[in-house]
N, C-alpha and C positions, 0 to 999 in steps of 0.2 A: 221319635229319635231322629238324632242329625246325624250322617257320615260326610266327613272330606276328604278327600281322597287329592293329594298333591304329585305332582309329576313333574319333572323337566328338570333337576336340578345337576350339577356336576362338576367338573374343572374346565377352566376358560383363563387363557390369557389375559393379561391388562388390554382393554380396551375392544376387547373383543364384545359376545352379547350371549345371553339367553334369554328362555322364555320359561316361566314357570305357568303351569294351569293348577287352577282347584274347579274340581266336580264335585257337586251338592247335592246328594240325597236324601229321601226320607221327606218328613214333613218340614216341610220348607214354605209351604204357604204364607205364612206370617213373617218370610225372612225381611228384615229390614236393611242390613247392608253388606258389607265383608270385605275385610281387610287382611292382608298381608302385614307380617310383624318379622323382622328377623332378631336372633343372637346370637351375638359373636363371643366365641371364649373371654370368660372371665366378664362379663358385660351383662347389662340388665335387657330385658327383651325391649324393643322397641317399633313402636308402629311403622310402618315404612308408607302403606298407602291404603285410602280407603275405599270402594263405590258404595254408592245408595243402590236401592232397586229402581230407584230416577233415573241413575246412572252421573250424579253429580259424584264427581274423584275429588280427593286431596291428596297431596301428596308430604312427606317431611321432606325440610329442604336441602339434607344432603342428598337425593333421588330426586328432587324437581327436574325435570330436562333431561332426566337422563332414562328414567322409568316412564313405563306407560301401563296404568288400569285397563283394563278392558273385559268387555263380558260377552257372554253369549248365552242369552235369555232360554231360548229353547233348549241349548245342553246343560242350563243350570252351571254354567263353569264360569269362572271366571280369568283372565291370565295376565302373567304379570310380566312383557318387555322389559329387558333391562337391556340396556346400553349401556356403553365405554363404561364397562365394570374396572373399576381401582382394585387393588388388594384390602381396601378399607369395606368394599362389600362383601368378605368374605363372613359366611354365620353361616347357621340353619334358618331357614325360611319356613314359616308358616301361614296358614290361611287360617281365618276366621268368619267365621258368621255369625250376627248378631241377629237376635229376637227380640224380642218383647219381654222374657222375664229367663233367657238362656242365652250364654255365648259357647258356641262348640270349636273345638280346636283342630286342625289335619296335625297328622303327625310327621311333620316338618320333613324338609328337604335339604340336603347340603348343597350351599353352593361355595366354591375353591376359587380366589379369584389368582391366577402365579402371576411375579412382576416378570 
């Protein structure tokens, strides 16, 4: 069994920044990568960015330039920079880890972006 446990989420100004983390427990050995997805009311959920366990990111191109992946191998977390947030970043945010024949889900974080 996988747990993710998300943190960092909240109300921020246009153009201001947070930082979202996910911490990965459990058997995680086999994890292959793990991405961030947000949803915005009334909207389908969508990938926003992903790393490997290589550490190779992609990013969707409304967050290119503006978000940054990053990991930290030993605390199994991963965290997600965001910059110069719009009011179009506003959703719930969630973390994902992929396996091999499982995807487990954190149970999402709000973030509020006020113009």
């Amino acid at each position: 069994q996988v747990q993710l446990v998300e943190s960092g989420g909240g109300l921020v100004q246009a153009g201001g920044s947070l930082r979202l983390s996910c911490a990965a427990s459990g058997s995680i050995s086999s994890l292959r990568s793990m991405q961030w997805y947000r949803q915005a009311p009334g909207k389908q959920r969508e990938l926003v960015a992903t790393i490997t366990t290589g550490g190779t990111t992609t990013y969707a191109d409304a967050v290119k330039d503006r978000f940054t992946l990053s990991r930290d191998s030993a605390k199994n977390t991963v965290y997600l920079q965001m910059n110069s947030l719009t009011p179009e970043d506003t959703a719930v945010y969630y973390c994902s880890a992929l396996f091999p024949r499982a995807k487990y889900w954190g149970q999402g974080t709000q973030v509020t972006v006020s113009s």
